[in-house]
N, CA, C and O atoms as CSV, one atom per row, in Angstrom:
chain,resi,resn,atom,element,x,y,z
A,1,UNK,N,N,-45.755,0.801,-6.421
A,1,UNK,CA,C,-45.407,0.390,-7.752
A,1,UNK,C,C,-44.790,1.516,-8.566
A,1,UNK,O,O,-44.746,1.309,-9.779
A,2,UNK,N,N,-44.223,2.871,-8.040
A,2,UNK,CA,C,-43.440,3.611,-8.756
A,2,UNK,C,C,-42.174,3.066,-9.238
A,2,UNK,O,O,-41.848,1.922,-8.918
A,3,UNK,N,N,-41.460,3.768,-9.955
A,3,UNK,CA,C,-39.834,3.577,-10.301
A,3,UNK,C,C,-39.281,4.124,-9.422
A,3,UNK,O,O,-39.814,5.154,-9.010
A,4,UNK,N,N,-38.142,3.719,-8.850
A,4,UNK,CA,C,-36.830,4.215,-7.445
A,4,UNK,C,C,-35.710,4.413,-8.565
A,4,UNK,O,O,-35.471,3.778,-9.592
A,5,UNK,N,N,-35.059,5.633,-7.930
A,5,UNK,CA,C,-33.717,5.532,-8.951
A,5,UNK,C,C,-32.706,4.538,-7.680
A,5,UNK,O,O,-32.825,4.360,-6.468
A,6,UNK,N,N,-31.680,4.045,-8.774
A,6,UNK,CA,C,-30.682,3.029,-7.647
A,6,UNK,C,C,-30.243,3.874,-6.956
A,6,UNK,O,O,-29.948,5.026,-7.273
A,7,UNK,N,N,-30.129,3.142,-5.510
A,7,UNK,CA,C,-29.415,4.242,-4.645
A,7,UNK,C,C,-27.884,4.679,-4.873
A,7,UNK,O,O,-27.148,3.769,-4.492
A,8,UNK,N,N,-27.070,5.936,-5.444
A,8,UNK,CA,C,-25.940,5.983,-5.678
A,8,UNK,C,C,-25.064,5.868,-4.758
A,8,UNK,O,O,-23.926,5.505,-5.054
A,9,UNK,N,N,-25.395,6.136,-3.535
A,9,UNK,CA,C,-24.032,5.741,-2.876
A,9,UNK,C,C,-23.609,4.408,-2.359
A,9,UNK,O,O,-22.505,4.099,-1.911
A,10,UNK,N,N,-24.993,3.452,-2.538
A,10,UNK,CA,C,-24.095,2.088,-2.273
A,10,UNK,C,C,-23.467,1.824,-3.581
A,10,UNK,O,O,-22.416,1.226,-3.350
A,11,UNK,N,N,-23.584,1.947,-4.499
A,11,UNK,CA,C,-22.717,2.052,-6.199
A,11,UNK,C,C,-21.267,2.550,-5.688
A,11,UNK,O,O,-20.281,1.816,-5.616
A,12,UNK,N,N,-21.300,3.842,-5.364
A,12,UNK,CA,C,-19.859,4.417,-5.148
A,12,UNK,C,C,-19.420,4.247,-4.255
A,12,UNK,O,O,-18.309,4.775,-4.307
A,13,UNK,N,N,-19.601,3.699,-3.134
A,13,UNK,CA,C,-19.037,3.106,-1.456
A,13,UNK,C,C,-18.235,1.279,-2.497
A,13,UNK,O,O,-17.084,0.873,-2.336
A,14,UNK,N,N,-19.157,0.700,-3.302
A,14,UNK,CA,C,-18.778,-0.470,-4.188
A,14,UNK,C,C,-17.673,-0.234,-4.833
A,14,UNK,O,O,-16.571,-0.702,-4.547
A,15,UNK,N,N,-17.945,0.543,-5.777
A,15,UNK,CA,C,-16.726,1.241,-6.793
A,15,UNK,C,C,-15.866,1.428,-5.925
A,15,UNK,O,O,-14.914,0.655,-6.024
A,16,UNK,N,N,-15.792,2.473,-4.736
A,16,UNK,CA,C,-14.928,2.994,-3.551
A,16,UNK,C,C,-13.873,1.835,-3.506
A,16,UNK,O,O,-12.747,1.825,-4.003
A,17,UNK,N,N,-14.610,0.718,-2.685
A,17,UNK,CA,C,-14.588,-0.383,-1.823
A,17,UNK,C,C,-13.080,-0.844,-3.335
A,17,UNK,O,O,-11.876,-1.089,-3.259
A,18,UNK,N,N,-13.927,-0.762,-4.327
A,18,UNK,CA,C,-12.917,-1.632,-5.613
A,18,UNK,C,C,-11.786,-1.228,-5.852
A,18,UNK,O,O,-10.698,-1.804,-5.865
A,19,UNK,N,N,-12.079,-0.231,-6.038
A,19,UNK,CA,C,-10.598,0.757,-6.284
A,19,UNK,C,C,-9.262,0.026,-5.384
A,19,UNK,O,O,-8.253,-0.640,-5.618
A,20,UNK,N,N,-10.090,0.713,-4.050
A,20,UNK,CA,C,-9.136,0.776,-2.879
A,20,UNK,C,C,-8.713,-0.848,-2.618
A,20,UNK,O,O,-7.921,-1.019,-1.692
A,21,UNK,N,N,-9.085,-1.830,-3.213
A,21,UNK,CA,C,-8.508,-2.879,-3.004
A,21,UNK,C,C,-7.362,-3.664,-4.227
A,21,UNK,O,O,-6.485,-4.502,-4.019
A,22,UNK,N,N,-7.852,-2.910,-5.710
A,22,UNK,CA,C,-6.942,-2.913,-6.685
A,22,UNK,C,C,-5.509,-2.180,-6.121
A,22,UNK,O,O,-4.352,-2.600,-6.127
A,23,UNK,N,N,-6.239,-0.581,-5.511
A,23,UNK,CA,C,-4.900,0.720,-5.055
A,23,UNK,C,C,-4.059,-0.291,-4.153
A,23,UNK,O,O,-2.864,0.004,-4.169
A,24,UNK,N,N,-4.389,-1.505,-3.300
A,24,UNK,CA,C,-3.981,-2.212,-2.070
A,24,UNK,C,C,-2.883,-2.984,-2.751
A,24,UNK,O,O,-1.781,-3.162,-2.232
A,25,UNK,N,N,-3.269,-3.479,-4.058
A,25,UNK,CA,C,-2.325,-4.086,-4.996
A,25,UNK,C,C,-1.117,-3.985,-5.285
A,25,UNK,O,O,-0.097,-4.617,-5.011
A,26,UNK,N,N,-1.430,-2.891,-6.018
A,26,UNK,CA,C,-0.674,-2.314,-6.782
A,26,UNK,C,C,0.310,-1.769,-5.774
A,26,UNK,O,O,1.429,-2.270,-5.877
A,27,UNK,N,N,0.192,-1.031,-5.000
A,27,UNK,CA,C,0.720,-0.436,-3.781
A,27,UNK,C,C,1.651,-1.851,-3.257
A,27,UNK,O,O,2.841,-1.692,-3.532
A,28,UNK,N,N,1.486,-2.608,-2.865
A,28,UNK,CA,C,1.785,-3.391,-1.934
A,28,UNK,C,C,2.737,-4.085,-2.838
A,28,UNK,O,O,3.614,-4.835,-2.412
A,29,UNK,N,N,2.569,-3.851,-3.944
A,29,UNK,CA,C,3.568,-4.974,-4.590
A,29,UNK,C,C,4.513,-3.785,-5.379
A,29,UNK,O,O,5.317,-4.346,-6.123
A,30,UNK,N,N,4.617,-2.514,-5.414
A,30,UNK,CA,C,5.408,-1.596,-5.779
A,30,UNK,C,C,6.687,-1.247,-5.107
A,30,UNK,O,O,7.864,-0.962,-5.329
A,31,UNK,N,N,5.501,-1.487,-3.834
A,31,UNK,CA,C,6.281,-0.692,-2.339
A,31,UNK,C,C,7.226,-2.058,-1.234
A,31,UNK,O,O,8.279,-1.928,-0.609
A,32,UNK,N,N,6.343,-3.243,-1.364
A,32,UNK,CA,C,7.313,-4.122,-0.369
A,32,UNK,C,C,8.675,-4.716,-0.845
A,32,UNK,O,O,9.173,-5.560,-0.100
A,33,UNK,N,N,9.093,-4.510,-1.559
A,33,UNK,CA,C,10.803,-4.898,-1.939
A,33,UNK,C,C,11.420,-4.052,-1.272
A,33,UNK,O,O,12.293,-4.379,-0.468
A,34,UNK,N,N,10.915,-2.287,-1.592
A,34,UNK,CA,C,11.573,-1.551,-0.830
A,34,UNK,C,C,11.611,-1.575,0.569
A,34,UNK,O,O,12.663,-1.314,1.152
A,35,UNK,N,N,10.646,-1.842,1.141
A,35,UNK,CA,C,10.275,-2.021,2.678
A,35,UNK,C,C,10.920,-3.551,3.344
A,35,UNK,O,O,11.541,-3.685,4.399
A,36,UNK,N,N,10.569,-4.523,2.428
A,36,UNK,CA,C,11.717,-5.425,2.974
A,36,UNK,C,C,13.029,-5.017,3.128
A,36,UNK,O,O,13.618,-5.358,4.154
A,37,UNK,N,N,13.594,-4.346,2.292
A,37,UNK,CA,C,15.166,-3.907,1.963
A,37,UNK,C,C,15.433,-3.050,2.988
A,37,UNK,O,O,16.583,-3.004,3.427
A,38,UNK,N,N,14.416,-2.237,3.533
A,38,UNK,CA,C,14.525,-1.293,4.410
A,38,UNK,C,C,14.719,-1.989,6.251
A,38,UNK,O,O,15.477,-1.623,7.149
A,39,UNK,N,N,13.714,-3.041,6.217
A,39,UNK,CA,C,13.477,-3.356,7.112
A,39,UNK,C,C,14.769,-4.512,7.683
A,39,UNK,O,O,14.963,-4.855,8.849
A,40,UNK,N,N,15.603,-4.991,6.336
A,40,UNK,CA,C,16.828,-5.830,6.331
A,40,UNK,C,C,18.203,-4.563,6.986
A,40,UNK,O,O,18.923,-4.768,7.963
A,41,UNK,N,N,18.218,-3.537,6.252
A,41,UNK,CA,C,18.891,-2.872,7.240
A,41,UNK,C,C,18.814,-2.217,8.617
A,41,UNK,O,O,19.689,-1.902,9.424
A,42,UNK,N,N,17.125,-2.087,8.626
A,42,UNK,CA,C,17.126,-1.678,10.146
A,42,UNK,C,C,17.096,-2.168,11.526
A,42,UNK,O,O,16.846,-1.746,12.655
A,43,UNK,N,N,17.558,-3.525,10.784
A,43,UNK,CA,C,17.655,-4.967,11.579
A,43,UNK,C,C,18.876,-5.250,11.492
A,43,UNK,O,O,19.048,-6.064,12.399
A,44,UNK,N,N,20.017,-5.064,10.876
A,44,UNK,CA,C,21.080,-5.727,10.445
A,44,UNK,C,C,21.947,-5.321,11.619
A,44,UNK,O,O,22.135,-4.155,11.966
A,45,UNK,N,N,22.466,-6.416,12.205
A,45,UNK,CA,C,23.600,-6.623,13.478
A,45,UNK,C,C,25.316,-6.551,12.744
A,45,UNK,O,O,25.551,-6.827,11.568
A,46,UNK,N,N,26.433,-6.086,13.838
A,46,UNK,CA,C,27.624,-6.722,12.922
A,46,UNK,C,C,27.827,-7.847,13.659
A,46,UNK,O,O,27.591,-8.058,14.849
A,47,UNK,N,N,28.558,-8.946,12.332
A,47,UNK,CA,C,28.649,-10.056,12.705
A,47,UNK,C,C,29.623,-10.764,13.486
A,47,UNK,O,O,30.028,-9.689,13.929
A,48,UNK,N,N,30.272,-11.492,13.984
A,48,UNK,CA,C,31.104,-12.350,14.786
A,48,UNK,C,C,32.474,-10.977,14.441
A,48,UNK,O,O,33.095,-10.665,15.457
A,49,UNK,N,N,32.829,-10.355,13.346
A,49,UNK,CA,C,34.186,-10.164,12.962
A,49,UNK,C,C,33.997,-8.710,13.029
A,49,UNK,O,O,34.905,-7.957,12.679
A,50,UNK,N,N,32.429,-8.101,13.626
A,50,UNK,CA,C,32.651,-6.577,14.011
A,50,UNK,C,C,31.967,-6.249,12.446
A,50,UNK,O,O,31.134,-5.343,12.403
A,51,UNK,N,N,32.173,-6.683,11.687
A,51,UNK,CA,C,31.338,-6.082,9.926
A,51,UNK,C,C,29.638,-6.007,9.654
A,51,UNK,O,O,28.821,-6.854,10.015
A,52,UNK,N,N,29.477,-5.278,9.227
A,52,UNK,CA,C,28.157,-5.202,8.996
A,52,UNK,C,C,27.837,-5.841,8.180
A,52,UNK,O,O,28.868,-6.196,7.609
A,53,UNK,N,N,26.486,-6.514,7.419
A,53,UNK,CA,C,26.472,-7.488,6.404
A,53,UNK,C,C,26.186,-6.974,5.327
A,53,UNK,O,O,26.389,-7.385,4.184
A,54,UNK,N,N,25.390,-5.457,5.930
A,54,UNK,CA,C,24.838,-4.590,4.113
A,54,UNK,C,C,26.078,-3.363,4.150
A,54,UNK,O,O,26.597,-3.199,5.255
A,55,UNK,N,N,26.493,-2.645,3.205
A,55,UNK,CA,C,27.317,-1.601,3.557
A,55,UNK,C,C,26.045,-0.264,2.914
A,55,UNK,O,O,26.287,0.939,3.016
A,56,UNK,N,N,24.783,-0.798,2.301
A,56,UNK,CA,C,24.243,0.607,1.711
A,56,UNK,C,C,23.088,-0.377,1.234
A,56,UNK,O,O,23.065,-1.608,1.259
A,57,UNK,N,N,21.971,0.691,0.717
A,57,UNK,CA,C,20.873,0.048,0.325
A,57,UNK,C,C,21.154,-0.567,-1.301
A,57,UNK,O,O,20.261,-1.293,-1.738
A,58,UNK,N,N,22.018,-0.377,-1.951
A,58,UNK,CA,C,22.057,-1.094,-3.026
A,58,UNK,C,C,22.685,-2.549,-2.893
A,58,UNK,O,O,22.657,-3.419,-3.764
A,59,UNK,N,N,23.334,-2.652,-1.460
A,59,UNK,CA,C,24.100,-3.277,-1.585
A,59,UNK,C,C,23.014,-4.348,-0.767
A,59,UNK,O,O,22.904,-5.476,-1.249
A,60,UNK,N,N,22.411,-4.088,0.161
A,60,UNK,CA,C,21.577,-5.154,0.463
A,60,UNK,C,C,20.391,-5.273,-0.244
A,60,UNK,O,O,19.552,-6.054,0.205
A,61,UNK,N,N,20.153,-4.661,-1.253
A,61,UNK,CA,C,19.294,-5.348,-2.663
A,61,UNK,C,C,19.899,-6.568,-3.293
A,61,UNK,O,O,19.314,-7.651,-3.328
A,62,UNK,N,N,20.959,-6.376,-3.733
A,62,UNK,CA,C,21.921,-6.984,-4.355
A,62,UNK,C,C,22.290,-8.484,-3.693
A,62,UNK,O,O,22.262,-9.527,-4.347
A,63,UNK,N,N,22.665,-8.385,-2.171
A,63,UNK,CA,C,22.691,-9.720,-1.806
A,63,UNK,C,C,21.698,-9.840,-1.479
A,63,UNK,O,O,21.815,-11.041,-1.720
A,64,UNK,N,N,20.514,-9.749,-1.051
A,64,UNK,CA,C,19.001,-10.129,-0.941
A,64,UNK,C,C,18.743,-11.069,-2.460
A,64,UNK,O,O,18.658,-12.290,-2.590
A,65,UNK,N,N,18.673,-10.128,-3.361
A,65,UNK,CA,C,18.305,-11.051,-4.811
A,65,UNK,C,C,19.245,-12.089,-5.335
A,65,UNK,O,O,18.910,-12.871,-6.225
A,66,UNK,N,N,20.518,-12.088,-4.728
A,66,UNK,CA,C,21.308,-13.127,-4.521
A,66,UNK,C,C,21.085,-14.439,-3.798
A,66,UNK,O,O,20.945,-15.608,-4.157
A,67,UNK,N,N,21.103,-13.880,-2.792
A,67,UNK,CA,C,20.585,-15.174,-1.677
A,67,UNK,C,C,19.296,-15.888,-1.900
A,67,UNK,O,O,19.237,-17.105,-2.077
A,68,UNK,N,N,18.183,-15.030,-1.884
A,68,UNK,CA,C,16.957,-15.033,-1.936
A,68,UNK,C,C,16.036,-15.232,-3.271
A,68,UNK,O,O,14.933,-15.776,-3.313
A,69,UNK,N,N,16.715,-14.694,-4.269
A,69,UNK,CA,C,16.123,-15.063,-5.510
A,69,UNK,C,C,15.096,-13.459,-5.488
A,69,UNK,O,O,14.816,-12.810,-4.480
A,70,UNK,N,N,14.677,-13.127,-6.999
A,70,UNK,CA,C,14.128,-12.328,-6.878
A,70,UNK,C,C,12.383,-11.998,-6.300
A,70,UNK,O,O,11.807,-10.926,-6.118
A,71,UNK,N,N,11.968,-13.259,-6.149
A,71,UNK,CA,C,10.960,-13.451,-5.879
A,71,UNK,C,C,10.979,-13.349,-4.195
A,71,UNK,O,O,9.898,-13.554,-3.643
A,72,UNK,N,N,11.752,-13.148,-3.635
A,72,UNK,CA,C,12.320,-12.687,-1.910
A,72,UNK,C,C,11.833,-11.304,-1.670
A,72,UNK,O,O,11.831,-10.801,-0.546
A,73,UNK,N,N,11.486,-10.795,-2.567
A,73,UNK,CA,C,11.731,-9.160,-2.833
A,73,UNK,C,C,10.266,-9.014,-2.354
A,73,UNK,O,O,9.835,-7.870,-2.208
A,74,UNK,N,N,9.479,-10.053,-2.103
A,74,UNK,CA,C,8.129,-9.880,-1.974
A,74,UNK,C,C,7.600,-10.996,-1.089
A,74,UNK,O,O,6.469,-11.481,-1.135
A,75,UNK,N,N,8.957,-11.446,0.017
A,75,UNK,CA,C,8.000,-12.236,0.731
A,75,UNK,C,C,7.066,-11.221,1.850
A,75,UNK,O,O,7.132,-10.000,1.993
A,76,UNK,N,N,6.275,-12.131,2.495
A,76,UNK,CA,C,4.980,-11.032,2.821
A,76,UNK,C,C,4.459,-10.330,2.072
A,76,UNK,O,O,4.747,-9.139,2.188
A,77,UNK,N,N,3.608,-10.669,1.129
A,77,UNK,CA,C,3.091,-9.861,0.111
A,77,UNK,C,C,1.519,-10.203,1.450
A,77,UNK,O,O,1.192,-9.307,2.228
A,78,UNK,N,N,1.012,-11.164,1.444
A,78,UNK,CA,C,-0.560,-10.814,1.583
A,78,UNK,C,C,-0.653,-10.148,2.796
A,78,UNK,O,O,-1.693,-9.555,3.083
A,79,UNK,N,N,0.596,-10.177,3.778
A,79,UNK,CA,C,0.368,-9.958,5.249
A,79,UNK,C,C,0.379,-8.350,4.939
A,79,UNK,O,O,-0.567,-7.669,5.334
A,80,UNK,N,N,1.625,-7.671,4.120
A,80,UNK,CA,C,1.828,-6.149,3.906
A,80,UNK,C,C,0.682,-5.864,3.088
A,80,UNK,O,O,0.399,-4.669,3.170
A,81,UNK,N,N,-0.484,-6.845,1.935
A,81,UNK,CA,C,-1.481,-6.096,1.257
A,81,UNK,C,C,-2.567,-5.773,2.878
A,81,UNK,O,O,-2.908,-4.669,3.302
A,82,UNK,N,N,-2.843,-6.952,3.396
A,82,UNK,CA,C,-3.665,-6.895,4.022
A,82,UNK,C,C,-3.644,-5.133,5.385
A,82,UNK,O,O,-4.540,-4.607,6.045
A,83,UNK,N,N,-2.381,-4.866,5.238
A,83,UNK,CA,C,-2.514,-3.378,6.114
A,83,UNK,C,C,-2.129,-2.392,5.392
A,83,UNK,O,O,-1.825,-1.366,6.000
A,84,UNK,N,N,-2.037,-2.400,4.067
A,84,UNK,CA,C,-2.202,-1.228,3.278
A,84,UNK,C,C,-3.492,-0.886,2.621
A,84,UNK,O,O,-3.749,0.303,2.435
A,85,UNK,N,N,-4.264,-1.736,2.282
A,85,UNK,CA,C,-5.445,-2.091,1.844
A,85,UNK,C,C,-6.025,-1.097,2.472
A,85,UNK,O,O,-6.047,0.103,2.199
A,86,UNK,N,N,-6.583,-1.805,3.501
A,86,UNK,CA,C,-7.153,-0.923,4.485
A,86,UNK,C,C,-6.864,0.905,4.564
A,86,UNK,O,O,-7.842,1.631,4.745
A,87,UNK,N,N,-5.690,1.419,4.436
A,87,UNK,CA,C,-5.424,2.231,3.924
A,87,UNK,C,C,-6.062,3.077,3.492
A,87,UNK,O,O,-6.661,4.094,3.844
A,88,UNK,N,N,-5.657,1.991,1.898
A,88,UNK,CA,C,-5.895,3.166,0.839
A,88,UNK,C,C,-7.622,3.044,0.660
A,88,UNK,O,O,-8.246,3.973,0.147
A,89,UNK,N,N,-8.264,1.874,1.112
A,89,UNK,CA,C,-9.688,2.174,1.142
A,89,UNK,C,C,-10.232,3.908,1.981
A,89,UNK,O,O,-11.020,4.789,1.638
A,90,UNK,N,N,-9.449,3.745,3.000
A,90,UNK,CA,C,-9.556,5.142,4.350
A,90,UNK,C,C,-9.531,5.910,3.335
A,90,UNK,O,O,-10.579,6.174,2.746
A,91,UNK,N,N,-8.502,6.343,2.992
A,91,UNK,CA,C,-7.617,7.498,2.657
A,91,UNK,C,C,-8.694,7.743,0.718
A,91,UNK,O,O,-8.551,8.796,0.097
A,92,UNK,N,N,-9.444,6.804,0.263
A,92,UNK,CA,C,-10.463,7.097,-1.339
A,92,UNK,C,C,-11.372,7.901,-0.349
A,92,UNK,O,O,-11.568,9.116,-0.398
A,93,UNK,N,N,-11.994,6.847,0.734
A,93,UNK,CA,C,-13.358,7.571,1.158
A,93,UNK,C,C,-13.584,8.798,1.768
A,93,UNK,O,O,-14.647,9.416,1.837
A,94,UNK,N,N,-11.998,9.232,2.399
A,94,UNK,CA,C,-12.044,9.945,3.089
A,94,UNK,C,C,-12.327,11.326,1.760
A,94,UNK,O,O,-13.221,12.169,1.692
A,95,UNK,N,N,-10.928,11.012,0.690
A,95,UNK,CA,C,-10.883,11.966,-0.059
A,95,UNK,C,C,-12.035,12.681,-0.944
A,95,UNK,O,O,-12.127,13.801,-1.448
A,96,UNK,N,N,-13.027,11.333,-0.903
A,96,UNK,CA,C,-14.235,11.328,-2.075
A,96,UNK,C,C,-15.356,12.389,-1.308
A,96,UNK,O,O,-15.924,13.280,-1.939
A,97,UNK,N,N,-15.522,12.203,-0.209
A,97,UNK,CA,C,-16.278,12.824,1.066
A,97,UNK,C,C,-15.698,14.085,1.005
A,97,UNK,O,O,-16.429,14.869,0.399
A,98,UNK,N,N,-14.445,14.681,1.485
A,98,UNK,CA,C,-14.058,16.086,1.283
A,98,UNK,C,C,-14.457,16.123,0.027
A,98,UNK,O,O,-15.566,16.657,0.067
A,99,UNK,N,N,-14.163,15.833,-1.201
A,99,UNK,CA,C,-14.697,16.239,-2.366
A,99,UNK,C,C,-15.236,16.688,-2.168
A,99,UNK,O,O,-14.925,17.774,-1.678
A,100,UNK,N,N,-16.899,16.264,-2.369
A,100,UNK,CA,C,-18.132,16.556,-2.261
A,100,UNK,C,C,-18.418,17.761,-1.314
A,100,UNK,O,O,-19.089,18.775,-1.500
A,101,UNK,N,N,-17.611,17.280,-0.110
A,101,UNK,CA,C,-17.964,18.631,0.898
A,101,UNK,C,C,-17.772,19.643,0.253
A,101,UNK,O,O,-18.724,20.333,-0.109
A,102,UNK,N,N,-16.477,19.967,-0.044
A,102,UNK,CA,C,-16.198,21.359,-0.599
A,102,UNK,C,C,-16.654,21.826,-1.589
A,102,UNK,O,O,-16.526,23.022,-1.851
A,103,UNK,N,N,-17.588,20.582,-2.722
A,103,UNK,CA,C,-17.863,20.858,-4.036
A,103,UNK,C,C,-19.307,21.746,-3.465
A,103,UNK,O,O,-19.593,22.887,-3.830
A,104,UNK,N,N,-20.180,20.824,-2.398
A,104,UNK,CA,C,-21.327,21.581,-2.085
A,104,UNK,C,C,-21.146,22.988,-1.061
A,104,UNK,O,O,-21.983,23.882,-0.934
A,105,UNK,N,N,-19.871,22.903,-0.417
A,105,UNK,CA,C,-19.778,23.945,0.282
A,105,UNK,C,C,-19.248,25.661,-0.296
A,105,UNK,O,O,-19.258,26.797,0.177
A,106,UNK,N,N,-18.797,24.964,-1.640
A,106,UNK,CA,C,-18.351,26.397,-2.330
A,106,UNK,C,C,-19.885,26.522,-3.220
A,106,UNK,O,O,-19.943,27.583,-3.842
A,107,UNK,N,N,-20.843,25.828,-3.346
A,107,UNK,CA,C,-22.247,26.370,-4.400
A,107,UNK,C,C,-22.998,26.438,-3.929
A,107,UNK,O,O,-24.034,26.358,-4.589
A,108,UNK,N,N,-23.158,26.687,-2.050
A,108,UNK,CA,C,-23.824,27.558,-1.639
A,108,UNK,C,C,-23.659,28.607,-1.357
A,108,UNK,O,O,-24.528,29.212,-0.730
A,109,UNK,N,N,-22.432,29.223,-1.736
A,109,UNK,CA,C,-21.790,30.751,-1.417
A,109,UNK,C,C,-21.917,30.987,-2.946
A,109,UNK,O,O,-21.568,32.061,-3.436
């Protein structure tokens, strides 16, 4: 029948966990227009007449949001959140963990 303090690291593995799925967001919807656009030229064949269809990355923005509407700019949004996510969850916990390491490893010297 004592008092327990809450355990903090399932709190901050939670918080962690939150972040990194907001960071999955935000990320994913910053970054996939560019990565579609990218992935339209690194695919792009020339056509029947020997021409290429993009001549530069502005230029296959341009007919992308043409053709496609601007909302194209983000097809695959859940498939690209779903493997960045993951990610940026890695890449909090990993960072939050070195934190700490080094915070306790420099105040015992």
């Amino acid at each position: 029948d004592h008092w327990q303090a809450p355990c903090v690291l399932d709190l901050e593995i939670w918080l962690i966990f939150s972040a990194s799925a907001v960071s999955g967001v935000v990320g994913s919807v910053m970054c996939l227009p560019f990565d579609n656009i990218k992935t339209k030229l690194q695919r792009m064949k020339a056509g029947p007449d020997g021409k290429m269809p993009y001549k530069n990355l502005l230029d296959c923005f341009l007919k992308s949001v043409k053709n496609e509407g601007v909302a194209g700019l983000w097809v695959g949004l859940p498939t690209f959140y779903f493997r960045v996510a993951p990610h940026a969850g890695i890449t909090l916990l990993v960072q939050d963990y070195l934190t700490d390491f080094v915070k306790r490893a420099r105040g015992k010297h």
